[in-house]
VEXVEXDREN-365434 format. One record per residue (C-alpha): residue number from 0; residue in one letter; x, y, z. Coordinates in Angstrom, 3 decimals, decimal comma, always signed. Each point is the difference from the previous one (the first is absolute). Last residue first. Example, Ala and Ser with C-alpha at 12.3 -4.5 7.8 and 13.67 -1.06 7.14 Angstrom:
# residues 2
+-----+------+----------+----------+----------+
| seq | type |        u |        v |        w |
+-----+------+----------+----------+----------+
|   1 |    S |  +13,670 |   -1,060 |   +7,140 |
|   0 |    A |   -1,370 |   -3,440 |   +0,660 |
+-----+------+----------+----------+----------+
***
This chain:
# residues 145
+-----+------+----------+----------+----------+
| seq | type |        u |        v |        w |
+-----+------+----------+----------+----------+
| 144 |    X |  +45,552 |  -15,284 |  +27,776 |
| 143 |    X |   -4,278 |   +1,102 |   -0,088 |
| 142 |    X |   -0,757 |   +0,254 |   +3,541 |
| 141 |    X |   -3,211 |   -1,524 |   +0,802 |
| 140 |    X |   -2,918 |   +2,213 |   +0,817 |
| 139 |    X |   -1,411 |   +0,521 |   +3,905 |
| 138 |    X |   +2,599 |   +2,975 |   -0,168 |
| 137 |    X |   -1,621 |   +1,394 |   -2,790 |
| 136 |    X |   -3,196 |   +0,283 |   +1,679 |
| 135 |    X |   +0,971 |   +2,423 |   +2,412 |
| 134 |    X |   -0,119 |   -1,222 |   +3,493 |
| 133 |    X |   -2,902 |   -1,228 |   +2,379 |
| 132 |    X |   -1,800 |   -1,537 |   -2,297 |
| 131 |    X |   -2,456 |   -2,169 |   +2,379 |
| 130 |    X |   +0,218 |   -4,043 |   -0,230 |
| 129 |    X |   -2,495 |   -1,077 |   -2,221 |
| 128 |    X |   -3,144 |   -3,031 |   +0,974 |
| 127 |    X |   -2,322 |   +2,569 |   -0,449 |
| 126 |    X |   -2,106 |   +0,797 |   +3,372 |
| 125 |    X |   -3,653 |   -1,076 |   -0,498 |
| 124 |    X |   -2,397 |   +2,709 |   +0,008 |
| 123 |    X |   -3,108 |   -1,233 |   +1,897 |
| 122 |    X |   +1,174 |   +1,647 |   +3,526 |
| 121 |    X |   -2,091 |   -1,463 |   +2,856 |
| 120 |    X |   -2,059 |   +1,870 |   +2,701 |
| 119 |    X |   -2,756 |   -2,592 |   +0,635 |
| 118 |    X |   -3,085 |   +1,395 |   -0,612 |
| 117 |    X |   -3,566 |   -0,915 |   +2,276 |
| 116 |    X |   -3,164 |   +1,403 |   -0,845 |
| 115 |    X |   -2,273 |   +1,939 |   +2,624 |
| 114 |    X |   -2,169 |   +1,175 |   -3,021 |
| 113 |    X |   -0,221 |   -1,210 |   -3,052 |
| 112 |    X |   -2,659 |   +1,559 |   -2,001 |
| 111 |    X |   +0,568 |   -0,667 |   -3,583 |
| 110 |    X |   +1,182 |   +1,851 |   -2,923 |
| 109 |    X |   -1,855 |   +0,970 |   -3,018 |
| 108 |    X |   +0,935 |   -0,113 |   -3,493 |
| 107 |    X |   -3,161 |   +0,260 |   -1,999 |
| 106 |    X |   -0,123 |   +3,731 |   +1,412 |
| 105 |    X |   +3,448 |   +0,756 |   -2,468 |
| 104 |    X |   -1,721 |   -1,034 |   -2,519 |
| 103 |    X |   -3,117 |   +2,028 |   +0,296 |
| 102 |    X |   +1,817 |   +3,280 |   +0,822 |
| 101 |    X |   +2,310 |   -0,220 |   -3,067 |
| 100 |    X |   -2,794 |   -0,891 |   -2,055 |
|  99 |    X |   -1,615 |   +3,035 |   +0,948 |
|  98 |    X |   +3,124 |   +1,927 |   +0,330 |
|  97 |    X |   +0,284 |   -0,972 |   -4,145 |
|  96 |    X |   -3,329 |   +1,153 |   -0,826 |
|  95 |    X |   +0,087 |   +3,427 |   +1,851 |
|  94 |    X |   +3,208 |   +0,428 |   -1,591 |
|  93 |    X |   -2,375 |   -0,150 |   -3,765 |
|  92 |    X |   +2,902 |   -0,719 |   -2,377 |
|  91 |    X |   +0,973 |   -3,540 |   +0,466 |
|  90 |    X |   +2,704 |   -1,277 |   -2,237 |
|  89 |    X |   +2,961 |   +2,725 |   +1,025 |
|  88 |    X |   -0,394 |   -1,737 |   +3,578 |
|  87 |    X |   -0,391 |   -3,145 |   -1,216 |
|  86 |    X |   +3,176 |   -0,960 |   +0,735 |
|  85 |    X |   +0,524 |   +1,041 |   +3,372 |
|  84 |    X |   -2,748 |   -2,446 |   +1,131 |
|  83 |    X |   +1,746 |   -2,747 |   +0,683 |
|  82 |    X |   +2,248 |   +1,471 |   +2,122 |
|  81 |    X |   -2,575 |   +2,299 |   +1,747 |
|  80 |    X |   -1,768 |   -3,613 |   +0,754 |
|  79 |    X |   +2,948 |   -1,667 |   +1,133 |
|  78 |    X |   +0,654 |   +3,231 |   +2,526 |
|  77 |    X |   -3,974 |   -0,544 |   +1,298 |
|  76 |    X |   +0,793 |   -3,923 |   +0,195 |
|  75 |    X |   +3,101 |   +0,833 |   +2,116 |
|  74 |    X |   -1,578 |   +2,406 |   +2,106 |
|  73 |    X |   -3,253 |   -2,058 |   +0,816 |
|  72 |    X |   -3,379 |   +1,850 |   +0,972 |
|  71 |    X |   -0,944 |   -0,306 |   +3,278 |
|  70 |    X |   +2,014 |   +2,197 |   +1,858 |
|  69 |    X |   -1,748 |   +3,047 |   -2,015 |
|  68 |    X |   -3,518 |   -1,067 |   +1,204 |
|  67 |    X |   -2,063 |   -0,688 |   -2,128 |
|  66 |    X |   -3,756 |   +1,555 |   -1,258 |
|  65 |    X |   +1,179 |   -0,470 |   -3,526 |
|  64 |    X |   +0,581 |   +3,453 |   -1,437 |
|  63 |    X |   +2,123 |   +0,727 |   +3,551 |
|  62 |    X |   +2,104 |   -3,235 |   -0,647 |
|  61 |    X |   +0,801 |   +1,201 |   -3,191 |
|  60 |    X |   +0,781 |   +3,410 |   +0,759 |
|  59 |    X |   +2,282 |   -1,347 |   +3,302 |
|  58 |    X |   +1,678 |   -2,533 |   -1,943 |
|  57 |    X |   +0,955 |   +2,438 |   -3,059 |
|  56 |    X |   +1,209 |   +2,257 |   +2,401 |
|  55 |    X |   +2,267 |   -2,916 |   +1,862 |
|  54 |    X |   +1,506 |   -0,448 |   -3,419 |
|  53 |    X |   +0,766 |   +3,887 |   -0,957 |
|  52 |    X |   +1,612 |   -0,141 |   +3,768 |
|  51 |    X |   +2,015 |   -3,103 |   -0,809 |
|  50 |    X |   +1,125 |   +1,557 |   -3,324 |
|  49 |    X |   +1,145 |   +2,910 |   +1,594 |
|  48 |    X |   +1,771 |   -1,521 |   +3,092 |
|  47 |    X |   +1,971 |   -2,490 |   -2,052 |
|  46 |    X |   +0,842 |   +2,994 |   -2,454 |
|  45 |    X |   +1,206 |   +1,681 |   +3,241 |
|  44 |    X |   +2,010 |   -2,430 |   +1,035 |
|  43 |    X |   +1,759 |   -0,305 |   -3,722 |
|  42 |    X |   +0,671 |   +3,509 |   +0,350 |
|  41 |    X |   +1,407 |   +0,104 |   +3,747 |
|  40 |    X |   +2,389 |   -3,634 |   -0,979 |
|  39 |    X |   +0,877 |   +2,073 |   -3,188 |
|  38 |    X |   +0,897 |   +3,375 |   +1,828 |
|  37 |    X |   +1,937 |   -2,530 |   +2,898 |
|  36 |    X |   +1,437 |   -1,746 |   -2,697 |
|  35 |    X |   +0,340 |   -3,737 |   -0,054 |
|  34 |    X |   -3,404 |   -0,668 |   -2,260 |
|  33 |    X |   -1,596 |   -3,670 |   +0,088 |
|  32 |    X |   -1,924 |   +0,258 |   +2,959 |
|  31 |    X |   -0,921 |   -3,228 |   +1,355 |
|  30 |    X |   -3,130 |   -0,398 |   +2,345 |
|  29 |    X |   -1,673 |   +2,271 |   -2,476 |
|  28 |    X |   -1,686 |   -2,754 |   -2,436 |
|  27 |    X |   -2,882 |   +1,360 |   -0,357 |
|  26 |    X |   -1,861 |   -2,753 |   +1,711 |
|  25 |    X |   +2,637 |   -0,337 |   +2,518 |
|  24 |    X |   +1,001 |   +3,099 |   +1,695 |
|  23 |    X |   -2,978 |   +2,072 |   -0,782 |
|  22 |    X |   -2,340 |   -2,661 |   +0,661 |
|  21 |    X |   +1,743 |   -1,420 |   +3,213 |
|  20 |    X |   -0,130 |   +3,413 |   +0,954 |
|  19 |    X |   -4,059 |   +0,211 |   -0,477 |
|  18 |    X |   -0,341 |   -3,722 |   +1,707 |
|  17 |    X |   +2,380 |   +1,445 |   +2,983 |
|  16 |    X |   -2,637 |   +3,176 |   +0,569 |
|  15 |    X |   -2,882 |   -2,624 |   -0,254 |
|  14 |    X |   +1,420 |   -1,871 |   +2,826 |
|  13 |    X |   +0,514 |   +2,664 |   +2,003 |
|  12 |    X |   -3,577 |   +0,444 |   -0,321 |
|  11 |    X |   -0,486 |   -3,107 |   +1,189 |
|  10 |    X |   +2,241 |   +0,617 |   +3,171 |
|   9 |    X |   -1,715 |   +3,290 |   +0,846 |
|   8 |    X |   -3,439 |   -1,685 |   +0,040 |
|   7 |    X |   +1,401 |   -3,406 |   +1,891 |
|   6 |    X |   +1,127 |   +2,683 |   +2,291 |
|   5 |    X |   -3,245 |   +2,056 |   +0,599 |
|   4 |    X |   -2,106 |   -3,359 |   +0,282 |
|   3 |    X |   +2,310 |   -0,815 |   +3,141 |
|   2 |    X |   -0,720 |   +3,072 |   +1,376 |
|   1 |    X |   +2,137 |   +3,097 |   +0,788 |
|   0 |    X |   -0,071 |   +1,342 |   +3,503 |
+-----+------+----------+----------+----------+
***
C-alpha cells in the first residue's frame, strides 16, 4: 500500500518535472517554433535541447561549487547570466576565472522552497485579435479593375 507521504512525494516531483518544461517551453521561448519544415522544426528542436542541456550543466557545476542543490538555482537568472556574460568571453583569459564568476552569479540567484503550491492551468499568450489565413494571401487583396 502506498502512503499518503509517498504521493505528496511523487506529486512534488511532478511538479519539478512541469517547472523544467515550463523552462524549456517558455523561458527559451520554445512554445512557438518558428520553422515549418519537418528537418527545420528537428534542427531548431535540437538547438533548444542543446542549449538547455549546456544550461542545466552550468546549474549543476555551480550548484555543486556552492553546496546547492541543482533545483535551487534559477534557470532564467543562470540563462541571463550566460547572456550577459558572452561578451567578455574574448576579455577574460584565465577560463578558470570566468567559471568562477560564472558559478558565483549564477548561486546569487536562488530559488525558493515551495512545496505543495497551487497553479492554475491558464494560457498567458493572448490570442491575436486576426482571423486565420486560410487561403493564399492574394486572395485576401483587393482586385485591382
Amino acid at each position: 500500500m502506498i502512503s499518503k507521504d509517498d504521493i505528496s512525494a511523487l506529486f512534488r516531483r511532478r511538479w519539478q518535472a512541469e517547472l523544467h518544461l515550463r523552462s524549456l517551453k517558455t523561458i527559451m521561448q520554445m512554445d512557438h517554433l518558428r520553422c515549418k519544415r519537418p528537418h527545420r522544426v528537428r534542427n531548431e528542436l535540437r538547438a533548444h535541447m542543446l542549449a538547455y542541456n549546456l544550461i542545466r550543466q552550468v546549474i549543476c557545476d555551480a550548484a555543486m561549487s556552492g553546496k546547492l542543490q541543482p533545483w535551487q538555482v534559477s534557470f532564467k537568472g543562470t540563462m541571463s547570466t550566460l547572456v550577459e556574460l558572452l561578451p567578455t568571453l574574448n576579455v577574460i583569459s584565465n577560463v578558470d576565472e570566468l567559471c568562477e564568476v560564472l558559478f558565483q552569479s549564477c548561486r546569487r540567484q536562488v530559488v525558493g522552497n515551495r512545496p505543495d503550491r497551487y497553479e492554475p492551468r491558464v494560457l498567458k499568450r493572448r490570442a491575436k485579435g486576426y482571423k486565420l489565413m486560410q487561403k493564399p494571401r492574394r486572395d485576401y487583396k483587393p482586385s485591382e479593375a
